[in-house]
C-alpha positions in Angstrom: 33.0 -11.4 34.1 32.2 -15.1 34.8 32.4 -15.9 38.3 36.2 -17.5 39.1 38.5 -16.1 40.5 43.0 -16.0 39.9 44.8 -19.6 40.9 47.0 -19.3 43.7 49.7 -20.5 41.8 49.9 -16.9 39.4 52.3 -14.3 40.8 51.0 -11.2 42.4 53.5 -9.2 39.9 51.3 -10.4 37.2 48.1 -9.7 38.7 49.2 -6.0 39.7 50.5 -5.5 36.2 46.9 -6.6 34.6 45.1 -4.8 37.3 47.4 -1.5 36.3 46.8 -1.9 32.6 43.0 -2.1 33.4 43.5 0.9 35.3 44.9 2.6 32.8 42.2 1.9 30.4 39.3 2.7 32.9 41.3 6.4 33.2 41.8 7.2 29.9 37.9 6.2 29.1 37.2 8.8 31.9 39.4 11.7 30.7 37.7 11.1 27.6 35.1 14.7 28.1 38.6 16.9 28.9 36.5 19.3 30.1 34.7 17.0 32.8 36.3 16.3 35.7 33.0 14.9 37.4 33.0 11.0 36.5 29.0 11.3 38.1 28.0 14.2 36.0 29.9 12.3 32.6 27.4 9.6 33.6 24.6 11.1 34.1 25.1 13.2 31.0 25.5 10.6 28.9 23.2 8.5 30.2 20.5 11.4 29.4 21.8 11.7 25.9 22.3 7.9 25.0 18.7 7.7 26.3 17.5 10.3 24.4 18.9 9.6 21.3 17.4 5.4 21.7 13.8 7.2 22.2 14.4 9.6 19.2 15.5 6.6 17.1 12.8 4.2 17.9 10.0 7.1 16.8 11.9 7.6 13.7 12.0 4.1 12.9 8.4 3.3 13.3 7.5 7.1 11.5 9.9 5.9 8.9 8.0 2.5 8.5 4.6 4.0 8.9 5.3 6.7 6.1 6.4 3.6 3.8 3.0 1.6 4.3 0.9 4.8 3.6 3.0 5.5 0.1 2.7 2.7 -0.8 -0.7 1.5 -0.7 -1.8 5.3 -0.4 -3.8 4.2 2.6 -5.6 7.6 4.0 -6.9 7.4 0.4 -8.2 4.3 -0.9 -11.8 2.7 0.4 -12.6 0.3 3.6 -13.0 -2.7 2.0 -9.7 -1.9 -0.2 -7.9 -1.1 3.5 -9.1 -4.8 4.5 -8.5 -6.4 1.6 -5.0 -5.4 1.8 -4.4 -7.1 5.4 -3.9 -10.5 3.0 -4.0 -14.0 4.4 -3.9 -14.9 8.4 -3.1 -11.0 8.6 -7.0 -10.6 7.5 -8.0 -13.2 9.7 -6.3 -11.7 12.9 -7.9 -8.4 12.3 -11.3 -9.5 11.7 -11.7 -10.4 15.1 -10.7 -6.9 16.5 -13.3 -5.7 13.9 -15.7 -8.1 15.3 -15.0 -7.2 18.5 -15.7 -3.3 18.2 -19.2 -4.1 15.8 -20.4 -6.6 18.9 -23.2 -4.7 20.8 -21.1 -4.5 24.3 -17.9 -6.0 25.5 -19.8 -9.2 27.0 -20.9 -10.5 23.9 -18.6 -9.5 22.0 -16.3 -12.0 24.9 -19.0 -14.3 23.9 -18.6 -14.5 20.3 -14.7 -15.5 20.4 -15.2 -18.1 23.3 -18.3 -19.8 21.3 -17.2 -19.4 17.7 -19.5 -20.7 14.8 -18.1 -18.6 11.8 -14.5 -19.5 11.4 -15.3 -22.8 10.8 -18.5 -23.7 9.3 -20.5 -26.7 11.5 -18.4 -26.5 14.4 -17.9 -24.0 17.4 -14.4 -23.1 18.9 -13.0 -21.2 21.2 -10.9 -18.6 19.2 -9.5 -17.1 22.6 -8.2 -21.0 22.8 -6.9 -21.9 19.1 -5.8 -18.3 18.4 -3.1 -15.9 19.8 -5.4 -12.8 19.3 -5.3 -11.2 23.0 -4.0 -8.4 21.4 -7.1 -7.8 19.2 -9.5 -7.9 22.4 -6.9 -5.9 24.5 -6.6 -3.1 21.5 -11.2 -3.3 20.7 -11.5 -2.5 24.6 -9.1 0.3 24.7 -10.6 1.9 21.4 -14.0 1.6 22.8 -13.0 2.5 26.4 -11.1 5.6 25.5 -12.4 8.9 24.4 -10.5 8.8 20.6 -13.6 7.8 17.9 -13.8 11.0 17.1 -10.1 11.9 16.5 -9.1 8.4 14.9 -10.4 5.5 12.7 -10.2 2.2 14.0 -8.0 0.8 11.6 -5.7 3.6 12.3 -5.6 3.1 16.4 -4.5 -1.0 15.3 -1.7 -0.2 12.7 -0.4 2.5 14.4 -0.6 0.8 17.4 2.0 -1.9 15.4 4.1 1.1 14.6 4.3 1.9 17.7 5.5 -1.6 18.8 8.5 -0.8 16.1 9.5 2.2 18.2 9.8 -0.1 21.4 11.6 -2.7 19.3 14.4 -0.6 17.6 14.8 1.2 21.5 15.1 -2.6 23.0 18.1 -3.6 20.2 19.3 0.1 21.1 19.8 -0.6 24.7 21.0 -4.3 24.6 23.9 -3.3 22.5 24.6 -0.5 24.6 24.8 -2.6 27.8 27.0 -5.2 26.6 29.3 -1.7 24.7 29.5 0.6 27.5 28.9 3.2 25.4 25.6 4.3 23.3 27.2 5.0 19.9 26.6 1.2 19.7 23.3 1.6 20.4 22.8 4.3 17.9 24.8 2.1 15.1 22.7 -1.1 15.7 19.7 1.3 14.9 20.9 2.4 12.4 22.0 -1.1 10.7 18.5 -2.4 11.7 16.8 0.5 9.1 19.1 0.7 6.6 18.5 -3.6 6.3 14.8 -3.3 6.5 14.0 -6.0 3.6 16.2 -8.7 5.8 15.2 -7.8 9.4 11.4 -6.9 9.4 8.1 -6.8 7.0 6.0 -5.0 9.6 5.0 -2.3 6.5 3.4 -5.0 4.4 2.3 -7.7 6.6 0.8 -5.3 9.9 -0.9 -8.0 11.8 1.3 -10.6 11.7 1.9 -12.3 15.2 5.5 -11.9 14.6 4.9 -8.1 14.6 3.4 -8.2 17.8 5.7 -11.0 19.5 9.1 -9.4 18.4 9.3 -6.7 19.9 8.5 -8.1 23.7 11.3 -10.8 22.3 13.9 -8.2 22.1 13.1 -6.1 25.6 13.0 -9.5 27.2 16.8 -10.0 25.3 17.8 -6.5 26.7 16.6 -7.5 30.5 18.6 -11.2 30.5 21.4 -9.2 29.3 21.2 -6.8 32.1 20.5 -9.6 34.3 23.4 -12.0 34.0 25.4 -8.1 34.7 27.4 -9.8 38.1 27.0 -8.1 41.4 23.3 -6.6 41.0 21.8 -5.0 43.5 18.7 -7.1 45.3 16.2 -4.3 43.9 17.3 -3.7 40.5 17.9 -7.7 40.1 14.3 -8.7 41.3 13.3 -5.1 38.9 15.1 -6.8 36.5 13.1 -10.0 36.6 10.1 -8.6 36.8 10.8 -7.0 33.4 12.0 -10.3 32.6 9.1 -12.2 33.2 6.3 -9.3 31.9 8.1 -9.7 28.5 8.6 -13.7 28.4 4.7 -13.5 28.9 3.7 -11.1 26.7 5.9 -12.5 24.2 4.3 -16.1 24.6 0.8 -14.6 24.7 0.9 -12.8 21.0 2.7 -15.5 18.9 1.4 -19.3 18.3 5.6 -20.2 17.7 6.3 -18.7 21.2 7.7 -22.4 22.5 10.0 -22.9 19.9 11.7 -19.6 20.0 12.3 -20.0 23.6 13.1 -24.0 23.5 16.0 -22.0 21.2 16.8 -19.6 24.2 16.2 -22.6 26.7 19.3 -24.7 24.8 21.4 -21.1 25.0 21.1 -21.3 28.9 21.8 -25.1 28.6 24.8 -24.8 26.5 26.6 -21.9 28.8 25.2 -23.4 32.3 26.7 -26.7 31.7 29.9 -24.7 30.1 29.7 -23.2 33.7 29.7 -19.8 31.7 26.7 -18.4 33.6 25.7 -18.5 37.3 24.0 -21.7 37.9 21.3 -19.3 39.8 20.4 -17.2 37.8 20.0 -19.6 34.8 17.7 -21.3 37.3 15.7 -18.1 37.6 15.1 -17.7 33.9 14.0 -21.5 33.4 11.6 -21.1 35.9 10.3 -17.7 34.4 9.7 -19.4 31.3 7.8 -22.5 32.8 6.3 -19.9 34.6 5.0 -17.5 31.9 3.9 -20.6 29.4 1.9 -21.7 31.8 -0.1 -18.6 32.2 -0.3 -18.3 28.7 -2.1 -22.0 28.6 -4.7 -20.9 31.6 -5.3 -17.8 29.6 -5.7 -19.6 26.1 -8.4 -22.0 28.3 -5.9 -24.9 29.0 -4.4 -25.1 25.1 -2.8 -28.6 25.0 -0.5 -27.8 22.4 1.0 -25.5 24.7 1.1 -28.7 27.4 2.6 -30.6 25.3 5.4 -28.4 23.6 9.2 -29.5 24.0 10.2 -26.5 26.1 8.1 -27.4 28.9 9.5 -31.1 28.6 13.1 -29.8 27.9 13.2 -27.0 30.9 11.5 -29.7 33.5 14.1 -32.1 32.1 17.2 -30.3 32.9 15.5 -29.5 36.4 15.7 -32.9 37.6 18.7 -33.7 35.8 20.6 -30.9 37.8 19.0 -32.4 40.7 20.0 -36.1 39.9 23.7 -34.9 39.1 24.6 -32.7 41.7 28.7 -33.3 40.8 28.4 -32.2 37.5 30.9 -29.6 37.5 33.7 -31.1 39.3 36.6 -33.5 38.7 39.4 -33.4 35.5 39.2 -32.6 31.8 38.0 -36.1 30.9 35.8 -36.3 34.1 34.0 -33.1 33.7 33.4 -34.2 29.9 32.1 -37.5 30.2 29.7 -36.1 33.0 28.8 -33.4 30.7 28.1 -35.9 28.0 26.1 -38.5 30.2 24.0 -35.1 31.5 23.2 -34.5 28.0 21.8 -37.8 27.5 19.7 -38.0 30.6 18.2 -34.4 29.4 17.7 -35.6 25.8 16.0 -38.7 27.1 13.7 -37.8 30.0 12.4 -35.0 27.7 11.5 -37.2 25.0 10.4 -39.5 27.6 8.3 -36.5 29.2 6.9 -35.1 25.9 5.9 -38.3 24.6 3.6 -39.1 27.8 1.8 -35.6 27.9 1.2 -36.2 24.9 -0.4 -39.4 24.9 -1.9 -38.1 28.3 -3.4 -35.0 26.0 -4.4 -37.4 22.8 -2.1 -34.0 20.9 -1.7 -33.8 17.4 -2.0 -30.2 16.7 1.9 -30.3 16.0 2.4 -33.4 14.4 2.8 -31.0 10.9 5.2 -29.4 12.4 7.5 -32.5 13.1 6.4 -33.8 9.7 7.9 -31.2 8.0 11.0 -31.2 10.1 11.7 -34.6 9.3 11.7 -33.9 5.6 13.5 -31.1 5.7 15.8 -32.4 7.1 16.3 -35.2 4.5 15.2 -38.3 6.8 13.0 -39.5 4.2 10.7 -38.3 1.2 7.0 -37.6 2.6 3.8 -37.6 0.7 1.8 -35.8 3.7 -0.4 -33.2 2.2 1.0 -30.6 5.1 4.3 -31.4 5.2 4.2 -30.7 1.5 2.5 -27.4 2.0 5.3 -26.1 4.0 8.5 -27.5 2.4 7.0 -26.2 -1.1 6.6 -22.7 0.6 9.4 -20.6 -0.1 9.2 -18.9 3.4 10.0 -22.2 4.8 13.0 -23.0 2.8 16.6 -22.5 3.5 17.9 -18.7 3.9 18.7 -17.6 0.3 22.3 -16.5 -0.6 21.6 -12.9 -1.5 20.7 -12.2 1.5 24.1 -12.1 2.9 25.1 -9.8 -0.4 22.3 -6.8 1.3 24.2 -7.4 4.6 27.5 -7.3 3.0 26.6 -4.0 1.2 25.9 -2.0 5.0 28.8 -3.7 6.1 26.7 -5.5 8.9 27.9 -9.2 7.8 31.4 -8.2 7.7 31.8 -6.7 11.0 29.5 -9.4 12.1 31.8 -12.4 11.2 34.6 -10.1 12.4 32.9 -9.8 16.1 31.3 -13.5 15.8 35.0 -15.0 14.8 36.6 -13.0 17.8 34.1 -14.3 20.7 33.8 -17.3 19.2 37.4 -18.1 20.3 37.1 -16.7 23.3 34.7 -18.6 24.4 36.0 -21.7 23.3 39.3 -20.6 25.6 37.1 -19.9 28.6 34.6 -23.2 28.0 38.0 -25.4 27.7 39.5 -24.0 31.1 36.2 -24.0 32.6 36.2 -27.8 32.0 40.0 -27.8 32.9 39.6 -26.4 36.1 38.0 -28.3 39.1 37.8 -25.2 41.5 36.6 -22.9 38.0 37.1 -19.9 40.5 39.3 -17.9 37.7 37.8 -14.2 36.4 39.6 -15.0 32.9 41.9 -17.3 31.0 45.7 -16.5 31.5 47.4 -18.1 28.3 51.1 -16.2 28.3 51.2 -12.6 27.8 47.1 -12.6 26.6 43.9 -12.5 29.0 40.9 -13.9 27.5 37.6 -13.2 29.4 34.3 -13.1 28.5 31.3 -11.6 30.5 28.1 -13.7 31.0 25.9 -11.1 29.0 28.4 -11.5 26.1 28.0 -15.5 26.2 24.4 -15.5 26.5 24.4 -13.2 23.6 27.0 -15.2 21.3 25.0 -18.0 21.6 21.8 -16.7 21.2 23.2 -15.1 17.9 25.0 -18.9 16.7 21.8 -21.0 17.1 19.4 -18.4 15.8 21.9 -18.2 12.8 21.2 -21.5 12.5 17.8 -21.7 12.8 17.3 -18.6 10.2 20.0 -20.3 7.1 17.7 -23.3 7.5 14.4 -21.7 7.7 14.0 -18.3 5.8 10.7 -17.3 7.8 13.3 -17.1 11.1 15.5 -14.5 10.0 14.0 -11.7 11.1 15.3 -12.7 14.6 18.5 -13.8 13.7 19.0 -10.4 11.6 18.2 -8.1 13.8 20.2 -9.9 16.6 22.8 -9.4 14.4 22.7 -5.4 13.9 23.3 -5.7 17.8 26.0 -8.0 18.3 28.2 -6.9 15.5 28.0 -3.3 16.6 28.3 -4.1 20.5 31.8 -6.0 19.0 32.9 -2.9 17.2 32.4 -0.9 20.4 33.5 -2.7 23.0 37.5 -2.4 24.5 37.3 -6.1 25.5 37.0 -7.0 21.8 39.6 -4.5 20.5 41.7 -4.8 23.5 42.1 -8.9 22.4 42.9 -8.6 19.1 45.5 -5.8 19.7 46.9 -8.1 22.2 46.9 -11.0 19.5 48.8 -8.8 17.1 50.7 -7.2 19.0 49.6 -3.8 19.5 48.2 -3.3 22.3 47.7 0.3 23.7 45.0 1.6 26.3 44.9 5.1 23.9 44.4 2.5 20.6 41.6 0.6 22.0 39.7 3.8 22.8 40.4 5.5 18.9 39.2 2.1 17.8 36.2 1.5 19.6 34.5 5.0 18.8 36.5 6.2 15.5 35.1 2.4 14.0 31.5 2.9 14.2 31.9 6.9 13.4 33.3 6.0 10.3 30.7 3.1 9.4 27.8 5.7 10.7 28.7 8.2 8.0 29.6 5.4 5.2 25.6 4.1 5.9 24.3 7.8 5.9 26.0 8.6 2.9 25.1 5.5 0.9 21.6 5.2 2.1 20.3 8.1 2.6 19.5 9.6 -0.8 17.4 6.3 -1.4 15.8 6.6 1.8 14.7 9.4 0.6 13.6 8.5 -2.6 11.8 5.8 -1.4 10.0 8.3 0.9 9.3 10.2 -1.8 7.8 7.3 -4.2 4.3 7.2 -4.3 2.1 4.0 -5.2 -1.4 3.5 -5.1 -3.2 -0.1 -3.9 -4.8 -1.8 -7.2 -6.8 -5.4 -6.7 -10.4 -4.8 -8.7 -10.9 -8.3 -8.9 -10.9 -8.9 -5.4 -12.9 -5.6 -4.9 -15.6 -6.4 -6.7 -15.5 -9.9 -5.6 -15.9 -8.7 -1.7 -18.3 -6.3 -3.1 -20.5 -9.3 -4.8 -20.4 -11.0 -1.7 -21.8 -8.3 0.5 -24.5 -7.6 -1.8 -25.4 -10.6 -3.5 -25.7 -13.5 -1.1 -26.8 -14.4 2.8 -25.0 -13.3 5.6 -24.9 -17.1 6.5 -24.1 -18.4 3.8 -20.7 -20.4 3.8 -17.6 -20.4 1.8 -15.1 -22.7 0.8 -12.1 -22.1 -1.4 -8.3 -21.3 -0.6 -7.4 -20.5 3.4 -5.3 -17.3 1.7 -9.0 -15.8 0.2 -11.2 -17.2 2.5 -9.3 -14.9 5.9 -10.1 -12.2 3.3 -13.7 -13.1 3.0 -14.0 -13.4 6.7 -12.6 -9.5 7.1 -14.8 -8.1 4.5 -17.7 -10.0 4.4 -18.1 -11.5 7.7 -19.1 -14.7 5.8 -19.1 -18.1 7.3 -15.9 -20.3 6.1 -14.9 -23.9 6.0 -11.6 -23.2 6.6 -8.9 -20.6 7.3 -4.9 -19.7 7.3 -4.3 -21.2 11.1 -3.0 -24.3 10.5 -2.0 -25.1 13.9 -5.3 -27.7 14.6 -5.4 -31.4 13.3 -9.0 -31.9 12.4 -8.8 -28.1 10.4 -6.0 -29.3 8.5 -7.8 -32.7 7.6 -10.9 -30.4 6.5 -8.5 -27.8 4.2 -7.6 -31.1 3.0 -10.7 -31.9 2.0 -11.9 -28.8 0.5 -8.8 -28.3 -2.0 -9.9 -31.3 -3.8 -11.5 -28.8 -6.0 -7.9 -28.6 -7.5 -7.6 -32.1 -7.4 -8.7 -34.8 -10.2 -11.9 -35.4 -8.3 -15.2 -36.7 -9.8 -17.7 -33.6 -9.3 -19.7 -35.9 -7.2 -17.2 -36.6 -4.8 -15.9 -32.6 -4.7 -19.7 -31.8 -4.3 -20.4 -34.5 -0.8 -17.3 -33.4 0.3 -17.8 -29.6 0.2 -21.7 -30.3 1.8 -20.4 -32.1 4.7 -18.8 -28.5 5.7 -22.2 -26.9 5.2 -20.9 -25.1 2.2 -23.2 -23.1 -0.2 -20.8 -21.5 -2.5 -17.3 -22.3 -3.3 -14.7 -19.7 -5.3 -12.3 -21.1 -7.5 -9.0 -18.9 -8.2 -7.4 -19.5 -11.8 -4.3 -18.2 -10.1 -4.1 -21.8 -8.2 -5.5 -23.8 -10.5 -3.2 -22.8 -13.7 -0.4 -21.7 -11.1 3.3 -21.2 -12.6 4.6 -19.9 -9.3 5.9 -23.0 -8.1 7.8 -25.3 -10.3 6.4 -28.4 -10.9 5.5 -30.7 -7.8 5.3 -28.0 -5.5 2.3 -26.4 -7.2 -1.3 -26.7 -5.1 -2.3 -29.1 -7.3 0.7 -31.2 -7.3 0.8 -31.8 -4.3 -3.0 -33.0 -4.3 -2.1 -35.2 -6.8 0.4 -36.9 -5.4 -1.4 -36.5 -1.9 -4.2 -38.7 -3.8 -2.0 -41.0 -5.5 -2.5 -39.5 -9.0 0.2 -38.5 -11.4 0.9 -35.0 -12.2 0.4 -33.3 -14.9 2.8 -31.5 -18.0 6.4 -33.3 -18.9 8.5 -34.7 -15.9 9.3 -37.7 -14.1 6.3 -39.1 -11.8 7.1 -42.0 -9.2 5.9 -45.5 -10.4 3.5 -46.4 -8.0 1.6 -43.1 -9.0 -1.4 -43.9 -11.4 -3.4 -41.9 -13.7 -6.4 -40.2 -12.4 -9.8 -41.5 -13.4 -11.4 -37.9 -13.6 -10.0 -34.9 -14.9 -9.0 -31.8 -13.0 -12.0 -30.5 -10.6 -11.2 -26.7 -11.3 -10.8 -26.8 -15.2 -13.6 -28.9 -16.5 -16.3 -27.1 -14.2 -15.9 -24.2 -16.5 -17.1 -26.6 -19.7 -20.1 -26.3 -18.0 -21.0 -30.0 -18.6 -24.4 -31.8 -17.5 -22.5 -33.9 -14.9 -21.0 -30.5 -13.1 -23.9 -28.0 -14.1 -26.6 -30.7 -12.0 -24.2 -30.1 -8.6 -22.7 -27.0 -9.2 -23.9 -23.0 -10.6 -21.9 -20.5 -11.7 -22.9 -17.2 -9.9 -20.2 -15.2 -10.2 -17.6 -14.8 -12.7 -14.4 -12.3 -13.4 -10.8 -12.7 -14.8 -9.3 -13.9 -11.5 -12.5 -15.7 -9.4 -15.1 -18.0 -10.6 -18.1 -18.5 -7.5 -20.6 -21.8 -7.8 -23.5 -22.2 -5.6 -23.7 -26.0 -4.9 -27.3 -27.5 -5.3 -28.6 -28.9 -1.7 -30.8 -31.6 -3.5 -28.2 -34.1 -4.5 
């Protein structure tokens, strides 16, 4: 419970009767095995049985998930470059460099070709160990070439399984976090189980296997279950500094595998600010897990050779911030009401200012712009004014990074997840605000829980960490759809720790007036019985028919593009054409490029620019200088972007150009004023005419019903 203790002022009669009813609750929960009269051996049994059943769950899960990715791609089955091709956009870009790294001579220069980089981007070398977050790949290429397994397993198999496996560890971490905050494992087992049966809302590790977020995630979620076991009160010294070791292994590994590391935990940095100036979690160990988060970003920037956009990200100017605020206001948490308030408020200001004030001269300091995008797109998002940026554009237009459609909450609301959710959620919430408001209330804040009448309301520091964690990644998922596969799966934890824990049921008994030690105990464990056989009874015939559904991967075009490629042109030649294709090209062809799906670089975003003004009204002159400045020799045109019907109109590729340009779009609709019409027509359509003014700069060389390849002349 949070760390205060009873006023003086409360009667010991009161304090005896609580401390009986609690007794009475604790003895009932330990008569629950009749036949046990050993409270060590209950523990220990169930203890081995909770544990086995998180390990059985978490291999089931990731079986489950691999099973779905072989059926429906039919995997084992279908040839390499079909395997490859099926890794689509950044995924085929992140595992081109594990390929790489297993086809380089030795380990050395294999090293050497990710530090000094000349086929990602065409005319320039980079450091992909730097830009990238693909540790991972040259962790998983030394172990396949290291250990004695060639014979017994392909490659590809070793990495995707090696993802799978990841699953196993994630579903165990959610497993384990709701049965610490519970008491009992049936939580656990439910939270599992919610996590499976809502597989299209929290993960897309069968379709999308390399994705960072596949490898991040699950380090994300132990690290969750070790705060939570953390912020326990009254550790002991050696499983507390266990505890943060675990802590601090999984903050780093977490940062090392996923580029959007700093904003995930700038999200968990405001959760410890929220409840540490709520004085809702002790002031020292909130202290510990700042420090462990300054401390693993930092080793993630040595590692990634001193990346500046890791420098210059807000959590490092936010967690420094509310360092020296702390120091400056050493009264903060003392006083009246109003006192403690308007303290709180100035403290807020100082922290929002002096990180602003901090961010904004690092990056100055750094000359940073990699995440200016990023900020871009915020803005606009968020409705503080209409932008024409290219970028910004892209990402608003995307559907990924739009707000969290509605129907998602009708496939929660069919497991019954977002019900008991908003049930649990609604429940805290109030108790919290009851503990915040005495907290401010009370100068001495020594009380273990608030005494309003004939209720107790008290809530542990795992359970606040957790509520807030699960409020402001809610938020962060309804407004940004990409994000919900850590709100969701946070979710399948908290709502069933809430349905299994007596504190929870043992409140709203007390609110309506029913309170019983014997009642809390049917509720917590007959609750999530009932739910566990609803969800196995409703989903497990289409689990199974989903199991059983076999499907077969089918993209000729792209095959026999790849294959074209391979066979018909130089291995240094360069392409340009979408960054979606072009990761593809990479993986199959090992093909320079001019660009590429990681957007998180200024000067690569300025070039992608550049080279989608083949969608653009561009004269072919201008597309033709622009395209040889990257060194390109042959550029593929996809009719799927350049008639695209995807998007509605302005957010298509080429609307955006066009508006990016200052040209007005094209088909029926409203066009701003300023916009004027273009003096050329559209790059990607009239190429095909084959006209004198396009044949003299560009040849067709290559030609099926979804890609058209030209080979750009070198003499003009």
């Amino acid at each position: 419970m949070i760390s205060i203790r009873q006023r003086k002022g409360i009667q010991t009669t009161e304090v005896s009767e609580d401390y009986v009813a609690q007794e009475e609750n604790v003895k009932l929960e330990n008569k629950l095995p009749s036949s046990c009269t050993n409270r060590r051996l209950w523990t220990i049994l169930s203890f081995t049985v909770g544990g086995t059943v998180a390990l059985c769950t978490g291999l089931l899960t990731s079986v489950y998930l691999a099973t779905l990715h072989e059926n429906d791609l039919w995997f084992s089955n279908i040839k390499e470059v079909e395997r490859e091709i099926s890794f689509r956009t950044e995924c085929g870009l992140y595992y081109s460099y594990y390929k790489q790294m297993l086809q380089a001579p030795t380990l050395m220069q294999g090293f050497h070709g990710l530090i000094y980089d000349n086929k990602t981007e065409s005319m320039r070398t980079i450091n992909l160990l730097q830009r990238m977050n693909i540790y991972q790949e040259v962790f998983l290429s030394i172990l396949y070439r290291v250990l004695p397994i060639q014979k017994y397993i392909e490659p590809v198999y070793f990495y995707i399984y090696t993802l799978f496996g990841l699953q196993a560890m994630y579903v165990t971490a959610l497993y384990i976090t709701s049965w610490l905050l519970s008491g009992t494992w049936l939580s656990g087992l439910l939270a599992a189980f919610w996590y499976v049966t809502n597989r299209i809302d929290t993960t897309r590790v069968e379709f999308t296997i390399p994705l960072r977020e596949n490898w991040a995630l699950p380090f994300f979620a132990i690290q969750i279950a070790a705060i939570t076991y953390f912020l326990r009160p009254n550790l002991q010294p050696l499983s507390q500094r266990l505890t943060l070791l675990a802590i601090f292994i999984s903050t780093f590994l977490f940062s090392l595998t996923w580029q959007f590391n700093q904003f995930m935990m700038l999200m968990q940095a405001l959760v410890l600010f929220i409840l540490d100036s709520l004085d809702m979690l002790p002031a020292v160990k909130v202290t510990w897990l700042y420090g462990i988060q300054l401390t693993g970003l930092f080793l993630v920037c040595i590692l990634q050779f001193f990346n500046s956009m890791i420098l210059g990200s807000l959590l490092i100017s936010f967690n420094l911030s509310v360092l020296i605020a702390r120091k400056l206001q050493k009264n903060l948490k003392t006083g009246s009401f109003l006192n403690r308030l308007g303290k709180l408020l100035l403290h807020l200001f100082v922290v929002l200012c002096l990180t602003l004030f901090l961010n904004n001269i690092i990056k100055k300091i750094l000359n940073l712009k990699s995440d200016e995008h990023i900020f871009k797109f915020l803005k606009a998002k968020f409705g503080f004014g209409a932008t024409r940026d290219f970028d910004a554009n892209l990402y608003l237009c995307e559907e990924a990074f739009g707000l969290l459609p509605f129907n998602t909450f009708e496939r929660l609301s069919d497991t019954l997840l977002f019900y008991a959710y908003i049930f649990v959620l609604s429940i805290t919430v109030i108790a919290a605000l009851a503990v915040a408001f005495h907290n401010l209330s009370d100068s001495t804040n020594q009380q273990s829980m608030y005494k309003t009448g004939e209720y107790r309301i008290g809530l542990k520091p795992e359970t606040a960490y957790n509520l807030i964690h699960t409020i402001l990644f809610g938020f962060l998922a309804l407004s940004t759809m990409r994000m919900k596969y850590l709100w969701t799966s946070h979710m399948c934890v908290f709502a069933s720790f809430g349905l299994c824990s007596p504190e929870i049921w043992e409140l709203l008994l007390k609110l309506i007036h029913l309170y019983n030690p014997k009642r809390i105990c049917i509720m917590r464990y007959s609750v999530p019985i009932l739910i566990l056989l609803y969800l196995c009874y409703k989903f497990w015939p289409g689990m199974m028919d989903e199991l059983s559904e076999l499907r077969e991967f089918y993209d000729p075009d792209t095959v026999e593009l790849m294959n074209w490629i391979n066979s018909k042109t130089p291995r240094k030649a360069v392409f340009a054409g979408s960054m979606q294709l072009l990761a593809g090209v990479k993986l199959c062809t090992g093909r320079t490029l001019t660009n590429h799906p990681h957007y998180e670089d200024n000067s690569l975003r300025e070039r992608t620019k550049a080279v989608y003004q083949i969608y653009a009204k561009r004269a072919p002159e201008e597309v033709h200088a622009l395209l040889r400045s990257f060194g390109t020799d042959y550029v593929i045109l996809e009719d799927s972007i350049c008639y695209e019907r995807r998007h509605r109109r302005g957010c298509r590729l080429r609307d955006l150009l066009d508006i990016a340009n200052g040209h007005m779009m094209d088909g029926p609709g409203k066009n701003d004023p300023d916009l004027k019409l273009a003096g050329h027509p559209r790059f990607c359509e009239e190429i095909k005419r084959n006209l004198p003014p396009y044949t003299a700069y560009f040849t067709r060389v290559f030609q099926n019903k979804t890609f058209h390849v030209y080979k750009l002349s070198r003499n003009k």
